[in-house]
C-alpha positions in Angstrom: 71.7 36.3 55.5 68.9 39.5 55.6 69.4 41.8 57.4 66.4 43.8 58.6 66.9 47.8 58.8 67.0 49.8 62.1 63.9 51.0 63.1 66.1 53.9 64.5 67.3 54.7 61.2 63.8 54.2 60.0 62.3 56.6 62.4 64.8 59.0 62.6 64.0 59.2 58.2 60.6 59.6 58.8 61.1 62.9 61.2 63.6 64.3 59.3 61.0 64.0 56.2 58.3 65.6 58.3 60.2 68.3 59.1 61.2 69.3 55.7 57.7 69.3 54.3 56.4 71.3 57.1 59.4 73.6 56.4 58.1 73.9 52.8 54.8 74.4 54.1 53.2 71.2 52.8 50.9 70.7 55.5 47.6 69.8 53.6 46.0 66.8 52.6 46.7 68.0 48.7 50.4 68.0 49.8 50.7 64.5 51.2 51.9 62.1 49.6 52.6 58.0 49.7 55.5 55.8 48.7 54.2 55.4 45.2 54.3 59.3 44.4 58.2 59.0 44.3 58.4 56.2 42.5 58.4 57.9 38.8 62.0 60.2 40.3 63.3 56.5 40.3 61.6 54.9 36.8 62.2 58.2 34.9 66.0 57.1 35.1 67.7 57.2 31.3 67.6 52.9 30.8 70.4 50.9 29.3 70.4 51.3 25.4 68.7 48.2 23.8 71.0 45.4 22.4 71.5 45.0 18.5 68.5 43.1 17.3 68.3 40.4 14.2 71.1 38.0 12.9 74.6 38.7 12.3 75.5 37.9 8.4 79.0 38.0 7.3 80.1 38.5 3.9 83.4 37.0 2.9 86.3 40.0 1.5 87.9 36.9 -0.6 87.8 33.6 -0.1 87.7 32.5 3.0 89.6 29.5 4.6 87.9 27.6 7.5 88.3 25.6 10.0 85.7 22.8 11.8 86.9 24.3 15.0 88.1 28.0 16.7 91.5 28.3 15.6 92.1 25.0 13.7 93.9 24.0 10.8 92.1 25.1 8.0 89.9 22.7 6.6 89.0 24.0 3.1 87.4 27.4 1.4 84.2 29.0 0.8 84.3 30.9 -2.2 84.0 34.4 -2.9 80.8 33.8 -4.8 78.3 30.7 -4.7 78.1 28.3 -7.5 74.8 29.9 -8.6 76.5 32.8 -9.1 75.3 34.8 -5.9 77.9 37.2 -3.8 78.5 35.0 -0.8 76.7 35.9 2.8 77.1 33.6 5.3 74.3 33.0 8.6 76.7 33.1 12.0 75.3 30.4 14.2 77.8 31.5 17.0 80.7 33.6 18.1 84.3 32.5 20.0 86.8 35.2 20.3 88.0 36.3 17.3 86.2 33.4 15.7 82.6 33.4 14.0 81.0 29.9 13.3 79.0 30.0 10.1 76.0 27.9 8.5 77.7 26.8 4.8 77.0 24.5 1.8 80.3 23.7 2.1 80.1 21.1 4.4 77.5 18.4 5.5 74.1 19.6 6.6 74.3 20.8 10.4 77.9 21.4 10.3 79.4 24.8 11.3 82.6 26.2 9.7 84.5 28.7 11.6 86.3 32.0 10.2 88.2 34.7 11.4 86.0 37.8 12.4 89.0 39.9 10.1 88.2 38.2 7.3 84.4 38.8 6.8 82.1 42.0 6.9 79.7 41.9 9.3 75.6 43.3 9.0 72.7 42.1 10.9 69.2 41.3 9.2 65.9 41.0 11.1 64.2 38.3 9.0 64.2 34.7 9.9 62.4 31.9 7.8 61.1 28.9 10.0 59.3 25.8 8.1 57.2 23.6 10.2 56.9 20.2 8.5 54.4 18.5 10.1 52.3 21.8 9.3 53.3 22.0 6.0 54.0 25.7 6.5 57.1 28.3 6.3 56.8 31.3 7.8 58.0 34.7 7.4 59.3 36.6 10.4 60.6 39.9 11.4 62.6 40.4 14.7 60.9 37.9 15.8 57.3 38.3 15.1 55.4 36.5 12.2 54.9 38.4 9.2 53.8 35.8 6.5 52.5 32.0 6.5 52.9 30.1 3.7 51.2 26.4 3.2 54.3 24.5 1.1 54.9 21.2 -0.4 57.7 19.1 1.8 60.0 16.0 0.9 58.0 12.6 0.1 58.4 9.5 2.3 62.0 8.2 1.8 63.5 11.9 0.3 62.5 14.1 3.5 63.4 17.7 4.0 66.3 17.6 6.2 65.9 19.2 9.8 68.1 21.7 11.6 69.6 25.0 10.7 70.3 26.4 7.0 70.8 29.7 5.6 69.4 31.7 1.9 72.5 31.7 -0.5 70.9 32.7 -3.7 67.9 34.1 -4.8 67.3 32.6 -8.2 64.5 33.4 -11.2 62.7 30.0 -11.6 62.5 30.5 -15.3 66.0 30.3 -15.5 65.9 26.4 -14.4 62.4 25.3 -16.2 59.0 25.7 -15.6 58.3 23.2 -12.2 60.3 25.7 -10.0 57.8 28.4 -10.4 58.4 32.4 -10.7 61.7 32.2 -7.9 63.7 30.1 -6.1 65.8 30.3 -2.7 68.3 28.2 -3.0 69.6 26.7 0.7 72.8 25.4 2.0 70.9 22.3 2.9 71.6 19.2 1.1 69.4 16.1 0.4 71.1 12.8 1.4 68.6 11.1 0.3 67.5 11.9 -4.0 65.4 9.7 -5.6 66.2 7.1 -7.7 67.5 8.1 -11.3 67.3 12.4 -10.1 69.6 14.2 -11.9 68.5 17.5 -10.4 71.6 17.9 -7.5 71.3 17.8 -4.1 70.5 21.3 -2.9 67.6 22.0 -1.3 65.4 25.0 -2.0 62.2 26.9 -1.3 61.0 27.5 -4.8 57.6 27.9 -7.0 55.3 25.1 -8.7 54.0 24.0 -11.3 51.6 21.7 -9.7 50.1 24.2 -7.1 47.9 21.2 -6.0 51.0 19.4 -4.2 51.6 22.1 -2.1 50.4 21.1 1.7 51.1 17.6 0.6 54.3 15.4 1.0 55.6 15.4 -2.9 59.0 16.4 -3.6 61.8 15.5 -3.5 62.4 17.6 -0.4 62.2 21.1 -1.0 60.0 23.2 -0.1 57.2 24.1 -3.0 55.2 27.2 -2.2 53.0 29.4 -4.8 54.1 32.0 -6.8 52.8 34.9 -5.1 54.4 33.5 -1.4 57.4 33.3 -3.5 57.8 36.5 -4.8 57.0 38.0 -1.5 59.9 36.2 0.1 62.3 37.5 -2.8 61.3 40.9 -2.2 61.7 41.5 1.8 64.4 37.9 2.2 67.8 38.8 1.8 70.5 36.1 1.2 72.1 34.7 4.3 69.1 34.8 6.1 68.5 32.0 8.8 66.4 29.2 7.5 65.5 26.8 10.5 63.5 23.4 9.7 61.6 21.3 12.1 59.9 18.1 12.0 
């Protein structure tokens, strides 16, 4: 229910303000003054701090059991360091108590593990990576607001780049693993269900560098994500590892 003020109060505020500006000897038309001129007294108030920007990362101390829900059994281990050879740092997709859910190659694509907050050092990163498939783009952000587009190469009829939420777990020279993958690669926690017949190349997906720069924009791998070198090296200089990574058809 509103209730409506008393126009007795109301008036009785109005005379007492009257008579205190006379008392100061405001009494001219450069003295008056209207709601509005006492508004600033009210915005210059100190405001509430801002909130922690960006994404909360959390680096495993050792190797860190998990379990597929807040305080489960444990389930299995991530490793202290990836199998590329990378210090492990994990994307937190959520938080329960004393309980962090976390994007891993450990398990299926989609599928959050969840850690104890004690076990893991927490630090927050501002960049986010989103690819757009049916634009054939990635692009770069920082806290939010685009930075970088990059035209890429996505997964060919029947080997698709898988869709949801991934992280960056390794940052990887693309010489070290042949020619087609470019100056860099950035490996993903994402998996491809679906390799082609006779691959022999695993089943991680990546973003990485070409060697057929006239496929990228197109639908021609085996669902990675090809962009050109100099994209590439740009997202290995400002990208750290266990940055979000979020793919939509």
């Amino acid at each position: 229910m509103r209730v409506r003020p008393s126009l007795l109060l109301v008036a009785t505020a109005l005379a007492a303000f009257l008579v205190a500006q006379t008392a100061l000897g405001s009494t001219g038309p450069e003295d008056s003054g209207t709601l509005a001129d006492f508004q600033p007294a009210v915005a210059a108030a100190k405001p509430a701090p801002p909130r922690p920007q960006g994404h909360l990362l959390a680096q495993p101390r050792g190797d860190l059991a998990y379990s597929l829900r807040p305080g489960g059994a444990a389930a299995g281990t991530i490793a202290r360091v990836t199998e590329f050879g990378s210090r492990e740092v994990l994307s937190v997709a959520a938080r329960r108590g004393a309980w962090l859910a976390v994007v891993t190659s450990a398990l299926p694509n989609n599928q959050l593990a969840w850690v104890k907050r004690s076990a893991v050092t927490l630090r927050r990163t501002r960049w986010t990576l989103r690819a757009d498939l049916s634009e054939h783009t990635v692009t770069l952000l920082r806290a939010g607001h685009a930075v970088r587009r990059i035209a890429v190469a996505i997964g060919r009829a029947g080997s698709e780049t898988p869709t949801g939420r991934f992280a960056v777990t390794d940052k990887i020279a693309g010489t070290s693993y042949g020619p087609y993958y470019g100056c860099c690669i950035l490996a993903l926690n994402a998996h491809q269900p679906h390799t082609p017949p006779g691959w022999t190349g695993g089943n991680r997906i990546a973003i990485h560098g070409t060697d057929s720069p006239s496929s990228i924009g197109t639908a021609a791998s085996a669902g990675c994500l090809r962009a050109g070198d100099a994209d590439l090296q740009a997202l290995m200089e400002r990208v750290p590892v266990g940055t979000p990574v979020f793919i939509s058809a």
